[in-house]
C-alpha positions in Angstrom: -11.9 8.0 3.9 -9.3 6.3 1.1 -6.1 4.7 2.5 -3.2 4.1 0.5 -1.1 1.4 1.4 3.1 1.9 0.2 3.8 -0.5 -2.2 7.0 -1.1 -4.6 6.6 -1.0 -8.1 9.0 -3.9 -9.1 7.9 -4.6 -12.8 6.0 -3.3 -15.6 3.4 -6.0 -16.9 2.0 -4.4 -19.7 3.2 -0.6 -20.5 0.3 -0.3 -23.1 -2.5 -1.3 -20.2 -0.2 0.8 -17.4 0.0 -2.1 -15.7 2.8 -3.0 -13.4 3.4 -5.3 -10.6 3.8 -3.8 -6.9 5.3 -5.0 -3.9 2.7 -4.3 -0.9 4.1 -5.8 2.4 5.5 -8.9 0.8 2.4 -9.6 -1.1 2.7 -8.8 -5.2 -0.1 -7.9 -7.1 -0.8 -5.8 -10.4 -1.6 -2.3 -10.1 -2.4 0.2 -12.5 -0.2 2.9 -13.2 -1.8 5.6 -15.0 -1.9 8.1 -11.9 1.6 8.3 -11.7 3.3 7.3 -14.7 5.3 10.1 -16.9 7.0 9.4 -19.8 8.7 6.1 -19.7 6.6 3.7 -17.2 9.9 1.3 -16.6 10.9 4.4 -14.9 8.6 3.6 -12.1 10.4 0.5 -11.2 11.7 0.5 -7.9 10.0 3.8 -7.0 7.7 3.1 -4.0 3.8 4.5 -4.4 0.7 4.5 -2.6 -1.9 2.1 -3.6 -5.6 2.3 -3.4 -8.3 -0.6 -4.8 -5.8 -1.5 -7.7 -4.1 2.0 -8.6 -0.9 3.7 -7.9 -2.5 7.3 -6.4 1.0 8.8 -5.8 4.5 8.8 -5.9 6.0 8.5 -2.2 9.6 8.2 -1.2 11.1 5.1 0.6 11.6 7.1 3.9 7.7 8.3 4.0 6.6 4.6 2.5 8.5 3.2 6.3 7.0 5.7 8.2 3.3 5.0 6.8 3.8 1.3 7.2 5.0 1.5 10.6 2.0 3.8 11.3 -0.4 1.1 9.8 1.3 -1.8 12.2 0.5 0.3 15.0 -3.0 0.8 14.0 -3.2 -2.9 13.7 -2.0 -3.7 17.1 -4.6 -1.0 18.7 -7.6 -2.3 17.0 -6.5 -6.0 18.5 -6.2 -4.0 21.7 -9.7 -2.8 21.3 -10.9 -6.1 20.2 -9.6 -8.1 23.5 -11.3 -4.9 25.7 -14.6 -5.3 24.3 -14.1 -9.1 24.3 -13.2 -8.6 27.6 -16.2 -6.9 28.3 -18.5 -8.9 26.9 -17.1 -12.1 29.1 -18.1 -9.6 32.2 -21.8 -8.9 30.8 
């Protein structure tokens, strides 16, 4: 299974590499842009896209880029969940 995390594309770092920098959560790093880039890649800035071990896998907009990151918190907060129960459990053992 691949997940791809929404990210911001906020600058292009090399256009001859497709390189750019992306936003993800706060945290920027460089991503290649080669999946999604068309034409011009300084049109990518400020387009949000989902990112996978480095790369830019698809264009996404900012409305489906919210709901996936909300979607990821919650999964965050149920695998603590699930870490306390089986901690939890163990203690009882």
């Amino acid at each position: 299974m691949c997940l791809g995390i929404p990210g911001r594309i906020v600058e292009i770092t090399d256009a001859g590499r497709m390189a750019a920098m992306a936003d993800v959560s706060g945290v920027k790093r460089e991503v290649n842009i080669a999946c999604v880039a068309e034409g011009d890649p300084a049109a990518l800035v400020g387009r949000w896209a989902l990112i996978h071990v480095g790369f830019a896998m698809a264009l996404i907009d900012e409305a489906e880029a919210a709901a996936t990151l909300e979607a990821l918190r919650h999964l965050g907060e149920a695998q603590e969940t699930l870490e306390q129960i089986a901690e939890g459990a163990r203690a009882l053992s």
